[in-house]
C-alpha positions, 0 to 999 in steps of 0.5 A, a space after each residue: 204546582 204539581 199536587 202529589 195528595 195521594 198521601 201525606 209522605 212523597 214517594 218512598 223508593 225502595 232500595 236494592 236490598 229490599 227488591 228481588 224476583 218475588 217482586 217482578 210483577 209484569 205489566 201488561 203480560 210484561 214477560 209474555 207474547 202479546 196476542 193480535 188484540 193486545 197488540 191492536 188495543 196498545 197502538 190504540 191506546 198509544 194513539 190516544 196518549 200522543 193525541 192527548 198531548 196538542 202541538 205548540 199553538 193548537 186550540 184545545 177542545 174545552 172538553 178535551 182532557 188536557 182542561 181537565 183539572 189535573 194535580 200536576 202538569 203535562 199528564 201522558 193521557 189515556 182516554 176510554 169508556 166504561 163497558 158493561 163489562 166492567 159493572 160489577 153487582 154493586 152497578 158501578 165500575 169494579 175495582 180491578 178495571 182501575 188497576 187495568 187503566 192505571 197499568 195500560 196508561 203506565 204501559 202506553 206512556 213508556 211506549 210513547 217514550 220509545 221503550 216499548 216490550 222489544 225494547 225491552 227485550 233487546 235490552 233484557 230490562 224492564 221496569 216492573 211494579 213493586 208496589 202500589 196504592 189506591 184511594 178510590 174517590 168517587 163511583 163511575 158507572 156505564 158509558 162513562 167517558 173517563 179520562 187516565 192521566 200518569 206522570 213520572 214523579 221522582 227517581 233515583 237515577 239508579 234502580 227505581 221510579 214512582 208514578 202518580 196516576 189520576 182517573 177524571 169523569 170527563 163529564 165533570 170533571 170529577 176524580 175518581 181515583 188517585 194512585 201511586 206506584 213504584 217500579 223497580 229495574 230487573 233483568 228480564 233474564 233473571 228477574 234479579 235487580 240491575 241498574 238502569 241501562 243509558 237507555 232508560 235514562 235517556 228515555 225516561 228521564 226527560 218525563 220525570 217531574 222532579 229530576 233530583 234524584 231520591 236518596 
């Protein structure tokens, strides 16, 4: 059973009435050009998720990510290691740096289900963050392997989508973070909210965990 205890409530989308261009924030520079870098981090991280995800009747490795303990089903899994970058004077992880995971594992998941930034493009459409929430759980310090898992919890078929996401020390298996974000569907154009297209349907749909769609 998928474990959604972020908060006490379920996802609450929000409606068309109460989405609008102030709220079109991009994800992973949504709305501009990826740089060379950008471009080699993203396949790298698309690498990461597909291989976190094994074929019928493969052996896992028990240190895998996939043996974690997640809240709820087949996680799309983004693996990565603090840096010494990501410090802060406190000596553990900045705050930030989690928002950044959860948005690359979000972003790296769409691209796995083949809606990736030209698609978006082409479709001049695009799912951007509306709104978010995180609880942070546990501290993680340099060299830490941690591992970022997302699902598609609920939708509605029509304008909005919610996210869980969950950050696991890979070491011990400890949560580190849990998190929630809504999305909602824009034209790229002009920022306005528009219905989503056949495509996003087609290519999200089959990643959402509760299929039904919210009213």
């Amino acid at each position: 059973m998928c474990s959604l205890a972020i908060c006490d409530q379920p996802p609450v989308l929000l409606s068309a009435s109460r989405v609008g261009p102030r709220y079109a924030l991009p994800v992973w520079s949504l709305s501009g050009t990826y740089t060379p870098e950008q471009r080699a981090t993203l396949a790298q991280l698309v690498r990461r998720g597909n291989n976190s995800h094994p074929m019928k009747g493969e052996q896992r490795n028990v240190n895998h990510p996939g043996k974690l303990p997640w809240d709820c089903p087949d996680p799309h899994i983004l693996r990565t290691r603090v840096q010494a970058g990501d410090i802060d004077g406190l000596n553990h992880t900045n705050n930030a740096v989690y928002v950044n995971w959860c948005q690359q594992a979000a972003w790296s998941h769409s691209v796995a289900l083949g809606l990736d930034l030209e698609r978006y493009r082409a479709l001049d459409r695009a799912m951007v963050i509306t709104y978010s929430e995180f609880h942070y759980l546990q501290a993680s310090r340099e060299d830490d392997e941690v591992a970022v898992a997302t699902w598609i919890v609920a939708w509605d078929r029509k304008l909005t989508m919610a996210r869980r996401f969950q950050v696991i020390r890979v070491a011990d298996g400890v949560t580190l973070l849990r998190a929630a974000m809504r999305f909602a569907c824009v034209e790229l154009s002009s920022g306005r909210p528009r219905r989503l297209p056949q495509a996003f349907i087609d290519g999200y749909g089959p990643a959402v965990l509760d299929a039904t769609p919210s009213s």
